[in-house]
C-alpha positions in Angstrom: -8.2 -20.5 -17.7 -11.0 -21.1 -20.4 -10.9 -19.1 -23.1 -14.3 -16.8 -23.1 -12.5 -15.8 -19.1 -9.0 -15.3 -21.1 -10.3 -12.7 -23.6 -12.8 -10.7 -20.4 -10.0 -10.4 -18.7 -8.0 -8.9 -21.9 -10.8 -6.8 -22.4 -11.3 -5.3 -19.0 -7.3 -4.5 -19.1 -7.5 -3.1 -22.4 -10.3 -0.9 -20.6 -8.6 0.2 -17.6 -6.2 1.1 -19.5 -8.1 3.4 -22.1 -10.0 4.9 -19.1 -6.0 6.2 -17.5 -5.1 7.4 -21.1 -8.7 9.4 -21.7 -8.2 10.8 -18.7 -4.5 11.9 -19.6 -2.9 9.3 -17.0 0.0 7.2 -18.5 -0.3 3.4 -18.7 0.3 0.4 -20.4 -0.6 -3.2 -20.4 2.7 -5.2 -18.6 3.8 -7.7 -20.8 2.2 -10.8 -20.4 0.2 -10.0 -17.8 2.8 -9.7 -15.4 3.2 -13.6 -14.8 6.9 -12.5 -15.1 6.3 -10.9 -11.9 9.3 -8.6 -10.3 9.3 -5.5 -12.3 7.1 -7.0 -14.5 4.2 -7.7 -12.1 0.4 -6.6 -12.2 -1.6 -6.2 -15.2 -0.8 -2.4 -16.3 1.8 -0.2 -15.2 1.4 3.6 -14.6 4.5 6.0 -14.8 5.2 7.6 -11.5 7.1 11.1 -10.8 9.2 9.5 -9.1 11.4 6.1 -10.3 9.1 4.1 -8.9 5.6 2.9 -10.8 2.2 2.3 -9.9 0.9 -1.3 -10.7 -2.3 -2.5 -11.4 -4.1 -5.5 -11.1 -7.6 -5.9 -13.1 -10.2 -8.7 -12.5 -13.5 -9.1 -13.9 -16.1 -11.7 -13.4 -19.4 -12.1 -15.0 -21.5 -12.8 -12.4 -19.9 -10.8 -9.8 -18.1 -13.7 -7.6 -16.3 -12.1 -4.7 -17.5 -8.0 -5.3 -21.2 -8.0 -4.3 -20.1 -8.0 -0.6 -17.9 -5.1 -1.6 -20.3 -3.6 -3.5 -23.0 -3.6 -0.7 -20.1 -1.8 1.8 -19.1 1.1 -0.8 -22.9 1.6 -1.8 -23.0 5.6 -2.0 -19.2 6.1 -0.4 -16.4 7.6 -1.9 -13.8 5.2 -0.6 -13.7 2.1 1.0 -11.2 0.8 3.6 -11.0 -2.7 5.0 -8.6 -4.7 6.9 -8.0 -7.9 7.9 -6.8 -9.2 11.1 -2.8 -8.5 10.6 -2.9 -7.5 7.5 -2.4 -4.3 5.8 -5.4 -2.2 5.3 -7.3 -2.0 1.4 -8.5 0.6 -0.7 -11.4 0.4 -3.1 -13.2 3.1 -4.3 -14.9 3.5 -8.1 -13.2 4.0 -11.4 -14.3 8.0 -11.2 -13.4 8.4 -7.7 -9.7 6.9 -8.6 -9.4 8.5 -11.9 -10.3 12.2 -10.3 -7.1 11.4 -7.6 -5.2 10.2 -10.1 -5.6 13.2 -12.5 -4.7 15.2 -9.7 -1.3 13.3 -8.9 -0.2 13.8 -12.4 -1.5 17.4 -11.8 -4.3 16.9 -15.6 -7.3 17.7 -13.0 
């Protein structure tokens, strides 16, 4: 990984995971970027009620590469779902959309 890609993807963690603590959502960066993997997987981990934690996994690219597809599905929606042949169905939806869900998990919202 090049460097200028090293320090976007730092930066968009380091974003994700100001946006969860604004919002009054706990999380923190895993330690190196969860290339540890097991408990340590993902790129930030968010404190559950329960034993169990929510990871996270952040990309970013700078001319879009793989998410203007996505994009052009979402347009005005809420929530996205899509599913692959055999495989286990996917959830996007915007960083407001999740944060609002989110807030009202850890009951903030």
């Amino acid at each position: 990984m090049s460097h200028k890609n090293k320090i976007r993807g730092y930066n968009h963690e380091v974003s994700v995971r100001d946006k969860h603590i604004d919002s009054g959502i706990s999380c923190e960066r895993v330690p190196l970027s969860g290339s540890i993997g097991g408990k340590y997987s993902g790129d930030l981990a968010i404190p559950t009620v329960s034993e169990r934690e929510f990871t996270v996994e952040c990309k970013a690219r700078k001319d879009g590469t793989g998410f203007k597809v996505i994009e052009g599905w979402i347009k005005n929606a809420d929530i996205l779902c899509m599913r692959r042949n055999n495989q286990e169905d996917l959830v996007v939806m915007r960083m407001n959309t999740y944060l609002k869900l989110m807030g009202k998990y850890y009951g903030e919202t």
